[in-house]
Structure formats: structure tokens, C-alpha cells
Backbone of each chain as ProteinMPNN parsed JSONL, in Angstrom:
{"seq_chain_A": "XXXXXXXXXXXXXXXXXXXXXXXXXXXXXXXXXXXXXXXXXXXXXXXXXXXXXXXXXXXXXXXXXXXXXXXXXXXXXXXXXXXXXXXXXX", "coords_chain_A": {"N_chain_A": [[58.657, 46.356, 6.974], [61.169, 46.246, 7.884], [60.881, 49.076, 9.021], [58.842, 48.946, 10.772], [60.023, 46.946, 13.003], [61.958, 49.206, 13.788], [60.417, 50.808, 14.843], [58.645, 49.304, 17.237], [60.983, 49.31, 18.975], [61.83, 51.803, 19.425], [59.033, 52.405, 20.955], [59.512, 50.402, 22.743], [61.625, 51.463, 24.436], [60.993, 54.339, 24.896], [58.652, 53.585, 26.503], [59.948, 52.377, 28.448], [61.447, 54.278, 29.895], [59.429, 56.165, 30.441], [58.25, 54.653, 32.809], [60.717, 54.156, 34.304], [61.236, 56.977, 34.888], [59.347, 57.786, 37.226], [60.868, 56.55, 39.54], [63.184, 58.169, 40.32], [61.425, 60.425, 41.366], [60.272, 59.328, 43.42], [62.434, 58.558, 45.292], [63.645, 61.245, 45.527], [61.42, 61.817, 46.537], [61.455, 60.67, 48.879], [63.234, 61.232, 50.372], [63.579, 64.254, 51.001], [61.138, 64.665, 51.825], [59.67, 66.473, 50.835], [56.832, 67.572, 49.224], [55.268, 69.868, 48.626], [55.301, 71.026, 46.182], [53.892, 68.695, 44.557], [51.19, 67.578, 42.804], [48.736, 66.52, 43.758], [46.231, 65.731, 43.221], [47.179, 65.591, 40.195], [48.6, 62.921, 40.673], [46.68, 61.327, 41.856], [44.644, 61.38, 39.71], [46.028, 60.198, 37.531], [47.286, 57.635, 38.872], [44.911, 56.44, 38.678], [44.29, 56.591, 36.121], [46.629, 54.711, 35.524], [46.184, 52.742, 36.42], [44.071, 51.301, 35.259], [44.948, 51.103, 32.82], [46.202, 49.185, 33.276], [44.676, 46.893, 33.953], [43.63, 46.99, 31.056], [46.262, 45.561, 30.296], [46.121, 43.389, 31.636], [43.584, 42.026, 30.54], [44.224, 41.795, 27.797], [46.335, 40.702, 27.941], [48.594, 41.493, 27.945], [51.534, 41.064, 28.459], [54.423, 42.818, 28.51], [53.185, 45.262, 29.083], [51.62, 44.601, 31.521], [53.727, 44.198, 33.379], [54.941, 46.889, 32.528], [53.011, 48.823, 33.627], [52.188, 47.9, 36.507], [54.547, 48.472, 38.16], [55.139, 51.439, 37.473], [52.306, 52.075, 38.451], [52.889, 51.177, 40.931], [54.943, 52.745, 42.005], [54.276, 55.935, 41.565], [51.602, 55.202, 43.689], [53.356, 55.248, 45.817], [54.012, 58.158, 46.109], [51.979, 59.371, 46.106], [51.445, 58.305, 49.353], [53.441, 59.933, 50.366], [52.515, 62.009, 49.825], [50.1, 62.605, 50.786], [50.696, 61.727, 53.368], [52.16, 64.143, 54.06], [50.56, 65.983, 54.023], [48.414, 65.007, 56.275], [50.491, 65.964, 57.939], [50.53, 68.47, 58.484]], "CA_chain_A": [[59.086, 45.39, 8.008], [62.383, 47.253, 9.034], [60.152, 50.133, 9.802], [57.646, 48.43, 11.721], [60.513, 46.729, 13.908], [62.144, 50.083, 14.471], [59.405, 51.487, 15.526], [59.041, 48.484, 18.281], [62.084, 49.398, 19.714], [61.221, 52.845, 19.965], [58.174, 52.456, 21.643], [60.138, 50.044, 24.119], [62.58, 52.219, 25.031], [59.493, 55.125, 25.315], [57.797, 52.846, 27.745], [60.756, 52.425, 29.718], [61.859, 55.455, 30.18], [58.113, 56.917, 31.236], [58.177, 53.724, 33.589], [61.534, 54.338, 35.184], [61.313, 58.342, 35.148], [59.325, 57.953, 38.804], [62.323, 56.324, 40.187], [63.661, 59.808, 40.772], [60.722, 61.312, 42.058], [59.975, 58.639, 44.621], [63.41, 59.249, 45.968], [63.687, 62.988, 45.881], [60.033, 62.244, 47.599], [61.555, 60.061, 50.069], [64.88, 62.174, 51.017], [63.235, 65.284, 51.267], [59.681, 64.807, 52.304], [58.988, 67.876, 50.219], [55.998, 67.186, 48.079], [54.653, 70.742, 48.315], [55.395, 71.354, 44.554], [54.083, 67.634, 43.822], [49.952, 67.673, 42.342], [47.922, 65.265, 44.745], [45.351, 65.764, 41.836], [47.698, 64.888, 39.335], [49.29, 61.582, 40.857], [45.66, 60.527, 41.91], [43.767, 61.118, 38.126], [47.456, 59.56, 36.647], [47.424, 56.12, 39.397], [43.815, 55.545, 38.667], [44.573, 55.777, 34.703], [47.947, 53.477, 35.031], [45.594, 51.308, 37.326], [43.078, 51.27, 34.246], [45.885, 50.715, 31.5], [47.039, 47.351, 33.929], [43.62, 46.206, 33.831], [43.546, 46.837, 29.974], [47.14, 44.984, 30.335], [45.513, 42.125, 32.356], [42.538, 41.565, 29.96], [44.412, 41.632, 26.495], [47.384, 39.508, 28.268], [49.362, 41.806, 27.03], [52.895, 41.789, 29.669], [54.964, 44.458, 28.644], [51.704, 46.496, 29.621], [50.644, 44.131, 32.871], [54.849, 44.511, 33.541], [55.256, 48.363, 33.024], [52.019, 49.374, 34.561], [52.392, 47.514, 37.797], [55.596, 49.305, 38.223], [54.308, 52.547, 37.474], [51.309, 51.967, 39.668], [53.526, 51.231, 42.944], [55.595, 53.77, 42.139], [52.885, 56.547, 41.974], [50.908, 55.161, 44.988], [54.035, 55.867, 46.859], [54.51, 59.301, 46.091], [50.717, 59.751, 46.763], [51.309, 58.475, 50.46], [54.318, 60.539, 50.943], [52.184, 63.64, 49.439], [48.88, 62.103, 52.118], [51.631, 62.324, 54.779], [52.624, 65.528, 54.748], [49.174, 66.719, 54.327], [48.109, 65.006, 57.638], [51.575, 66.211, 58.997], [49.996, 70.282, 58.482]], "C_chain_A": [[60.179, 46.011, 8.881], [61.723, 48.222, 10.002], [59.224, 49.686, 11.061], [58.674, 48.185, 13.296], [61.556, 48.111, 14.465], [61.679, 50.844, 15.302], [58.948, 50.581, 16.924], [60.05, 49.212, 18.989], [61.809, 50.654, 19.668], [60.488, 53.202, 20.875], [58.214, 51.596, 22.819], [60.536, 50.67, 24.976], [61.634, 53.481, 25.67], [58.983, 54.65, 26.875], [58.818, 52.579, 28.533], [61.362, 53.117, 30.395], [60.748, 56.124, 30.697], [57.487, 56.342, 32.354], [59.175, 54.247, 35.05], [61.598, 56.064, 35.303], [60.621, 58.473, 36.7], [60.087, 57.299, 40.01], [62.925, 57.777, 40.721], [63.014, 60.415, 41.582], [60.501, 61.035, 43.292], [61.427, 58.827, 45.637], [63.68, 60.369, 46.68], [62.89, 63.28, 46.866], [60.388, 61.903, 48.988], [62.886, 60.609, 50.715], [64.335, 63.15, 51.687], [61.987, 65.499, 51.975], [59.024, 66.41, 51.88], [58.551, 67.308, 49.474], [55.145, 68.286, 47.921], [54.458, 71.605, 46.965], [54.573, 70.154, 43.781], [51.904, 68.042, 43.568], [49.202, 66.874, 43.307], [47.005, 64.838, 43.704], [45.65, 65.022, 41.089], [48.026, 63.485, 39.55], [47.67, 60.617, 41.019], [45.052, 60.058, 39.952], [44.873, 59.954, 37.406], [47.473, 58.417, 37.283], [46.252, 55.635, 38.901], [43.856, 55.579, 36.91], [45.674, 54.933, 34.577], [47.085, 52.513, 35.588], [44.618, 50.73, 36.27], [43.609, 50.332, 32.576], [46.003, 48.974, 32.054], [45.861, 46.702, 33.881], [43.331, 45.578, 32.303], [44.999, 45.33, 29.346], [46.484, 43.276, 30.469], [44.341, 41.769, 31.345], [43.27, 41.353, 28.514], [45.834, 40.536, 27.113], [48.402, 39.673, 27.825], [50.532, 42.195, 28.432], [53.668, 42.534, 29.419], [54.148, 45.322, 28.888], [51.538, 46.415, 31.029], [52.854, 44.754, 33.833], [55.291, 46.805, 33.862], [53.775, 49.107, 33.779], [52.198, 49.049, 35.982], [53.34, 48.338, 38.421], [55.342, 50.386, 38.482], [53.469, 52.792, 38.781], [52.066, 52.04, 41.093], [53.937, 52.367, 42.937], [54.866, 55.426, 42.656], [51.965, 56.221, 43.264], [51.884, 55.763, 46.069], [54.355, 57.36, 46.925], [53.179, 59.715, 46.344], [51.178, 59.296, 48.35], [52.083, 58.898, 51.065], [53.25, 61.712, 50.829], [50.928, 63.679, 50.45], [49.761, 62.489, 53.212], [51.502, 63.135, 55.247], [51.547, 66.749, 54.99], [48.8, 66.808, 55.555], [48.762, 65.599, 58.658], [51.048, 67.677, 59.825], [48.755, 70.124, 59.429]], "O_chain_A": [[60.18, 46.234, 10.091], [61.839, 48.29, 11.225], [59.1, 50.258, 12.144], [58.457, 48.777, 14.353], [61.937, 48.008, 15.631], [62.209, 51.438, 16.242], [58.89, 51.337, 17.893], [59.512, 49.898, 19.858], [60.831, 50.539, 20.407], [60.825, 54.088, 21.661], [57.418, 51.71, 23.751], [60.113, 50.661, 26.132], [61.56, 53.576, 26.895], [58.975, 55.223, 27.964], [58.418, 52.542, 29.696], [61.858, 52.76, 31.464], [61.092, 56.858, 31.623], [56.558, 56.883, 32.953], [58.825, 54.559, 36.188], [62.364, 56.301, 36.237], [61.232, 59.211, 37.473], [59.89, 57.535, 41.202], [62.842, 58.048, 41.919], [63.566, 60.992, 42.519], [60.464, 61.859, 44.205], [61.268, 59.28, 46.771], [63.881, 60.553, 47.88], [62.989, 64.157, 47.724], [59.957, 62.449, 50.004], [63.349, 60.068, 51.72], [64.456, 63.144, 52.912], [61.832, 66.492, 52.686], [58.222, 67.159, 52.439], [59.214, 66.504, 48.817], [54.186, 68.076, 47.177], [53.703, 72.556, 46.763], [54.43, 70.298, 42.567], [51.441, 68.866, 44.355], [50.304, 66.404, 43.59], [46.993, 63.668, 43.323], [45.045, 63.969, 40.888], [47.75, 62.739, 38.61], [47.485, 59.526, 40.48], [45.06, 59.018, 39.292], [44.452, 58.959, 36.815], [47.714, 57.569, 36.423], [46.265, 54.441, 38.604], [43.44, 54.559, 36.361], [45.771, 54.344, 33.5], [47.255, 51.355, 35.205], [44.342, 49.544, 36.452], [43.116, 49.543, 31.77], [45.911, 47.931, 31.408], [46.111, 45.51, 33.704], [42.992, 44.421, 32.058], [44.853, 44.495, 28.453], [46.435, 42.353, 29.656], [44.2, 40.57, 31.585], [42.67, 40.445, 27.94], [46.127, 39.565, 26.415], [49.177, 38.828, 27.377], [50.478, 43.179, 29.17], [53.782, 43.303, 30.373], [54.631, 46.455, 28.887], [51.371, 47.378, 31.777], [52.961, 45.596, 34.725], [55.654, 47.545, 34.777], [53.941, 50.063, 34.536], [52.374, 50.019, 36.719], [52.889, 49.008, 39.349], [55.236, 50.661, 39.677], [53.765, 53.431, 39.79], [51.846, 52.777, 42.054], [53.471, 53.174, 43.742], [54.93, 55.923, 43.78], [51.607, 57.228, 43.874], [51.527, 56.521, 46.971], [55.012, 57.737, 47.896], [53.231, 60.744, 47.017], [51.371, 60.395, 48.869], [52.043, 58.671, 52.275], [53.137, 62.403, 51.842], [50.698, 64.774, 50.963], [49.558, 63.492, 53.896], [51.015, 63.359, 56.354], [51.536, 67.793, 55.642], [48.706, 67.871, 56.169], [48.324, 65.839, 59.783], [51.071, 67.984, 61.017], [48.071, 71.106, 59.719]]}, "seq_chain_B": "XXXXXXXXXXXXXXXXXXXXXXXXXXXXXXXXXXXXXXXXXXXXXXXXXXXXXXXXXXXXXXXXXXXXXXXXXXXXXXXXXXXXXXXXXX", "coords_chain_B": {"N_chain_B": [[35.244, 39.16, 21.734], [33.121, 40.615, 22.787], [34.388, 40.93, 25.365], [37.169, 42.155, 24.269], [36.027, 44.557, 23.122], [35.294, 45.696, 25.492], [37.86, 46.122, 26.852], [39.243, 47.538, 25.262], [37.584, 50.088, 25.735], [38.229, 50.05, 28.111], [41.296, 50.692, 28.365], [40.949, 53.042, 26.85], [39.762, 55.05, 28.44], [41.615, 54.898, 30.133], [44.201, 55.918, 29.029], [43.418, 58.292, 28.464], [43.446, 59.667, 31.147], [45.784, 59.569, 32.42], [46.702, 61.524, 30.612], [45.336, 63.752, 31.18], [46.556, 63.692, 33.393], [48.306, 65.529, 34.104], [47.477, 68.42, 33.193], [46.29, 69.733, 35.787], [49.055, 69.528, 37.427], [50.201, 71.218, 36.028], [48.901, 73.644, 36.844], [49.31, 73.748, 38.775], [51.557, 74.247, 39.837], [52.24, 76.519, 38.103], [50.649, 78.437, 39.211], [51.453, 78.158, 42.244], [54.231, 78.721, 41.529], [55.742, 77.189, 43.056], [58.288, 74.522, 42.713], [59.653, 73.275, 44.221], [59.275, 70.057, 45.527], [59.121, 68.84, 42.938], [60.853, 66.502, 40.85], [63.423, 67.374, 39.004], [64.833, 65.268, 37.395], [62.763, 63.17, 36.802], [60.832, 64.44, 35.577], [62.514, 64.891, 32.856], [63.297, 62.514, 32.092], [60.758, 61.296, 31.84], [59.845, 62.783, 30.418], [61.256, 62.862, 27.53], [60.73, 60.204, 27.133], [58.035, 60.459, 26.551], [58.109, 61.601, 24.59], [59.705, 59.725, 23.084], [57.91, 57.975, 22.224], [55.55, 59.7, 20.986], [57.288, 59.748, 18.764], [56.797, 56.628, 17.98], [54.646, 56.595, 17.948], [53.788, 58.254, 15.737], [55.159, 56.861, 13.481], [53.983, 54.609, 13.046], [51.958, 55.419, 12.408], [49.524, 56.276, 14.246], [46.606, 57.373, 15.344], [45.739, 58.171, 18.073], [47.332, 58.072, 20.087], [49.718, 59.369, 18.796], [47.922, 61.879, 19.572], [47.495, 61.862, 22.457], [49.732, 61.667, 23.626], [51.416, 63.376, 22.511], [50.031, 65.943, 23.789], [50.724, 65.274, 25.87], [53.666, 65.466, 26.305], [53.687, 68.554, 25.709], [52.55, 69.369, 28.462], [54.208, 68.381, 30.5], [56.196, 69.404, 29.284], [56.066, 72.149, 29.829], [55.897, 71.889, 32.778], [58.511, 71.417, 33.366], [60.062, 73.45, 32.189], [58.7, 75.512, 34.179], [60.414, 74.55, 36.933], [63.124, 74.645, 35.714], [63.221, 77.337, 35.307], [62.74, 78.087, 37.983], [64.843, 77.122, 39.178], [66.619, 78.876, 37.95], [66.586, 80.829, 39.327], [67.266, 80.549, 41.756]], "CA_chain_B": [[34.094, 40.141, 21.137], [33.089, 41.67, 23.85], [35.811, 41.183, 26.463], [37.427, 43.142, 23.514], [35.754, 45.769, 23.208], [35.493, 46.437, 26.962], [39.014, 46.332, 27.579], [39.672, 48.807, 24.614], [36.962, 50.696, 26.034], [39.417, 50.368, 29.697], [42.094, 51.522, 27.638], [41.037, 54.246, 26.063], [40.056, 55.873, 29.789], [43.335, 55.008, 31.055], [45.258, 57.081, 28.532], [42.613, 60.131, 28.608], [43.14, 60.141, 32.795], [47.232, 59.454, 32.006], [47.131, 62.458, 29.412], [44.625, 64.995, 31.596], [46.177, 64.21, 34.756], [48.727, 66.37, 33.552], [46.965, 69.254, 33.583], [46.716, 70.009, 37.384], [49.989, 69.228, 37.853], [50.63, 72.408, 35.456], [47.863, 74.752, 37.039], [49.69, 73.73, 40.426], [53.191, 74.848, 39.337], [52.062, 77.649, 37.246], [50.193, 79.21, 40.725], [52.668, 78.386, 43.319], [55.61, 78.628, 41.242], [56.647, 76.033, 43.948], [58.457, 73.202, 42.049], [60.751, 72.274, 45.153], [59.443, 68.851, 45.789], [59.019, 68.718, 41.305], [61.911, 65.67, 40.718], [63.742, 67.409, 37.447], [65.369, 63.772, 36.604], [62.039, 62.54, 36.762], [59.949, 65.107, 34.392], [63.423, 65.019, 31.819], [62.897, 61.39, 31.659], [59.427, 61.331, 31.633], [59.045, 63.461, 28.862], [62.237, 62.178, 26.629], [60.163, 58.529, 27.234], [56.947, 60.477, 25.999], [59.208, 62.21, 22.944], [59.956, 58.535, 22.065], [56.007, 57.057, 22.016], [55.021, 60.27, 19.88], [57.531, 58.677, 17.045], [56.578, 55.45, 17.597], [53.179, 56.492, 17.289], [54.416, 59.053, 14.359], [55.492, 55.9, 12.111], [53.052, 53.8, 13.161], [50.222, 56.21, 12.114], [48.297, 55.676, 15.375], [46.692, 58.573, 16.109], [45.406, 58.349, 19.297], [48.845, 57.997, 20.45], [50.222, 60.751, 18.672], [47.633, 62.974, 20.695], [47.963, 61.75, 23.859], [51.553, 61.906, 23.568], [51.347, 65.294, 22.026], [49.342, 66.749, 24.536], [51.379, 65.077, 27.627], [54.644, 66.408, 25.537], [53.455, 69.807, 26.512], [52.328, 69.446, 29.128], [55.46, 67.816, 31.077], [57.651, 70.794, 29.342], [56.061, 73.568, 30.647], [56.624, 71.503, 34.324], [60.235, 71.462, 33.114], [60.505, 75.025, 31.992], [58.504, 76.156, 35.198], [60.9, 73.783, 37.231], [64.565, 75.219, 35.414], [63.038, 78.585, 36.116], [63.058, 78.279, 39.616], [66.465, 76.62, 39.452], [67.894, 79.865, 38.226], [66.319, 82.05, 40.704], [68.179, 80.563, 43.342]], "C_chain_B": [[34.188, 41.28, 22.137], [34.271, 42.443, 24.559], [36.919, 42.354, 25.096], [37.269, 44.273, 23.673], [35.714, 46.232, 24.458], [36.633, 46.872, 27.101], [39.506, 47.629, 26.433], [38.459, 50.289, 25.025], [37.968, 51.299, 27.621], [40.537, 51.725, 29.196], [42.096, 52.884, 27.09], [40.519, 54.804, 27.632], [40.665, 55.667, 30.619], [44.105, 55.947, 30.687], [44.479, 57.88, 28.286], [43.342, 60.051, 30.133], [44.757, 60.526, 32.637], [47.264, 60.669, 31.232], [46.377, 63.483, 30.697], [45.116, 64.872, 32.666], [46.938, 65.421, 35.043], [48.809, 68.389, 34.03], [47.338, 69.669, 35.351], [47.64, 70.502, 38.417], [50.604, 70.844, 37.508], [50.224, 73.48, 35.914], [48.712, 74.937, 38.747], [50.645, 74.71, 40.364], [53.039, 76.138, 38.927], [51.643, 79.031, 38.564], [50.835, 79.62, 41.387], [53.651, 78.714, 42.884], [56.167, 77.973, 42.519], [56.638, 74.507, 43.165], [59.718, 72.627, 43.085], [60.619, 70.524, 45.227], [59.046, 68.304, 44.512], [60.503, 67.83, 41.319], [62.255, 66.448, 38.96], [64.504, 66.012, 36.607], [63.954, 63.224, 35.807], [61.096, 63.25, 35.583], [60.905, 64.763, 32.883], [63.361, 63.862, 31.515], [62.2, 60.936, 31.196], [59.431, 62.104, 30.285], [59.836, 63.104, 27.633], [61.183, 60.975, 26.013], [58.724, 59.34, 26.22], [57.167, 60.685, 24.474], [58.816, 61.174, 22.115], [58.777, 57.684, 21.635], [55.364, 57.931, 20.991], [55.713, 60.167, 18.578], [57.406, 57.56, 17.035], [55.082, 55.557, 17.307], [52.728, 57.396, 15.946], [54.651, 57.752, 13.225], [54.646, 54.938, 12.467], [51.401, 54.775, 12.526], [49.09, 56.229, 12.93], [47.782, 56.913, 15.867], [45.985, 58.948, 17.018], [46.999, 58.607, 20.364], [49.427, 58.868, 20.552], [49.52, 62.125, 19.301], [47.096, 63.521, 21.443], [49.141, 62.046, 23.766], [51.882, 63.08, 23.568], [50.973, 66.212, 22.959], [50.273, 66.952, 26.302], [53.073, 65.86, 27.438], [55.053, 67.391, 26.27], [53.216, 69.956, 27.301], [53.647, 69.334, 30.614], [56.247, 68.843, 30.665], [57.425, 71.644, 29.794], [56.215, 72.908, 32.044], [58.597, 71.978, 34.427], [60.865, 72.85, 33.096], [59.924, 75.661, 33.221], [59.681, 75.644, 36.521], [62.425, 74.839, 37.426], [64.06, 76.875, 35.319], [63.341, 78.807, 37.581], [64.392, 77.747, 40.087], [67.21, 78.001, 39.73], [67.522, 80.79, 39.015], [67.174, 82.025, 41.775], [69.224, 81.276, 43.224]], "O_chain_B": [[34.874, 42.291, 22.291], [34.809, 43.549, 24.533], [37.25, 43.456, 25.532], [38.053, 45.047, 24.221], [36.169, 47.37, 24.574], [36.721, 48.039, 27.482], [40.114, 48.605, 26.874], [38.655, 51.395, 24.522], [38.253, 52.428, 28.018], [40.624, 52.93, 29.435], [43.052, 53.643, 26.931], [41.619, 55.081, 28.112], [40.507, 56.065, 31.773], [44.673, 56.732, 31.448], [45.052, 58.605, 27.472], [44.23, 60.892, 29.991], [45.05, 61.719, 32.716], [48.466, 60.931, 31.218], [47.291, 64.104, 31.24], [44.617, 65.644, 33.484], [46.588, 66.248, 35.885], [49.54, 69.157, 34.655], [48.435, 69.827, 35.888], [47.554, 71.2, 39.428], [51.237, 71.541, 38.301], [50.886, 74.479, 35.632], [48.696, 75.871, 39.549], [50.528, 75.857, 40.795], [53.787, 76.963, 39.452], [52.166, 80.133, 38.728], [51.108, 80.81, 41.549], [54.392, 79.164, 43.758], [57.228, 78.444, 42.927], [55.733, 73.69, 42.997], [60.529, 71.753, 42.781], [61.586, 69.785, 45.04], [58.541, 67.189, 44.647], [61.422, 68.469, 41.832], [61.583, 66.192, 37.961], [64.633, 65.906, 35.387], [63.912, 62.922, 34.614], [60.66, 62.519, 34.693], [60.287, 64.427, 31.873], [63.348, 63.817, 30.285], [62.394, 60.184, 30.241], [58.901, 61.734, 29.238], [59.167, 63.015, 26.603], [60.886, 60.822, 24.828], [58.425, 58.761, 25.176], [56.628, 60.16, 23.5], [58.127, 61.184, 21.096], [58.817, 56.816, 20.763], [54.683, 57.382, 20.126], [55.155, 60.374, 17.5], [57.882, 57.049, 16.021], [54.434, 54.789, 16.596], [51.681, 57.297, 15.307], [54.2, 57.9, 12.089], [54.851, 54.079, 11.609], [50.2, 54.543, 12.386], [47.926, 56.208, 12.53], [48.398, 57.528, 16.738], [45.496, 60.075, 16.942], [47.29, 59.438, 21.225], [49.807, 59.403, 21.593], [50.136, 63.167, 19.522], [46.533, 64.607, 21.582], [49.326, 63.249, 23.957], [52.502, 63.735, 24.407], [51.557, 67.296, 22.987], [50.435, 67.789, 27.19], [53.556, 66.634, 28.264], [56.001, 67.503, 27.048], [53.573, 71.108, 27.549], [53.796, 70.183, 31.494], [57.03, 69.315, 31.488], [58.338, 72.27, 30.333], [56.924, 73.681, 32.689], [59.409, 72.532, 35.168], [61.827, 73.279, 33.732], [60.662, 76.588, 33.556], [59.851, 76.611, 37.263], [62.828, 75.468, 38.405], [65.04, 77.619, 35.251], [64.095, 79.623, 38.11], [64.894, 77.936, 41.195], [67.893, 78.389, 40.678], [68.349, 81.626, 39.377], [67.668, 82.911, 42.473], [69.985, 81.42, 44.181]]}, "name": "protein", "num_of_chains": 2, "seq": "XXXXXXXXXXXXXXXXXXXXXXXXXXXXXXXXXXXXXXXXXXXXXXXXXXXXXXXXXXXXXXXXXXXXXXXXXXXXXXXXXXXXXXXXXXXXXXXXXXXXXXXXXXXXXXXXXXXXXXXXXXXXXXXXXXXXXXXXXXXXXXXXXXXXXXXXXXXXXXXXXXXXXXXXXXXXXXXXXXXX"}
């Protein structure tokens, strides 16, 4: 039982920290408009699995899922249409 | 029943796309060695947050978890270590 609820709170803190870690990026993305290091690849395959997880979120009704995915998801779309930008910019 | 199984069916190709998008991201970096517009807050977070899901999925015994987690782990450190490479160049 202890274990179980430690492990909860682990896997909170996990999920909020891999949530709020594109906080930074979207910034850095939006200061600099340098995204020539950033994957286009990567952020696409990675929005359309967080967009997949929020669905999984949305069908089990599970909100710390429908909550940190959504999040996620914006976050990621925006650093895709900074990284679209600068494509069109070239 | 179903709706069940579909949505764990969602799930499980959310966190494959979430774990492989990864990849890419690494093949990018590894190429260009251009990690200028690479957020290091954002990978050091990111991967701390993943740290903490591969022991919650470590004492939980889940092992799908443990490797996805495992895989994204590595994946996110070599960004990091290609990343604080190019730091000290400057």
C-alpha cells in the first residue's frame, strides 16, 4: 500500500515534469526563431502520439491524462508552427 | 468491452509514436551537430520527468512502461550529451 502510493506520486511528478519540460522549448522557440536544430519529424510523429494518448485520455475518462496531454499537445503544435515558419521563411 | 480494448489499442500507438519519435530527433542532431535551436532546460527536464516514469514503472512492474521509458531515457541523453557538446565548443 505505502509502495503503491509512492509510486503514484512518482509517476505524478514524472508526468509533470515531461508536461512542463516544453515550456522552455516553446520559449527559446519563440525568442530566437531558431528551430534549425529542432526535428520537424520528431515534433510531428511525438504531437500525433500525445494527440493519440488524449484520445486514449478522453475514452478511459481518465483527466490527469485528458489534462497533461492537452497541454503537451498545444505546446508541441506550437513549436511545429514556429519550425513550419521558418521553413516557409527559406 | 470493446470501447476498452480500442482505446488500449489508442494507447498503446500513442506511446510507440511518443517513444520512436525520438529517434529522428537524434539522427538530426547526430548529422548536423546543430543543437542551437535544441532548448537544454527543456531536454534536462524532459528526461529527469522520463527518469521518474521508468521508477514508477520499475515498482509498479509495468513493463511496457519501463521500455518505453527506457528507450526515450536514451534517447533524450544522447540529445543532451550532443547538446552540452556543442555548449563547450563555443
Amino acid at each position: 500500500m505505502f509502495l503503491s502510493e509512492y509510486a503514484s506520486y512518482i509517476g505524478t511528478v514524472g508526468a509533470t515534469l515531461t508536461t512542463v519540460s516544453f515550456v522552455p522549448q516553446v520559449i527559446h522557440s519563440y525568442r530566437t526563431r531558431d528551430l534549425s536544430g529542432v526535428s520537424l519529424s520528431m515534433y510531428s510523429i511525438f504531437t500525433l502520439g500525445v494527440g493519440l494518448w488524449l484520445v486514449y485520455g478522453l475514452l478511459k475518462q481518465d483527466w490527469p491524462l485528458i489534462v497533461a496531454n492537452s497541454i503537451t499537445f498545444c505546446l508541441a503544435t506550437i513549436v511545429i508552427v514556429l519550425k513550419v515558419q521558418q521553413l516557409l521563411k527559406k
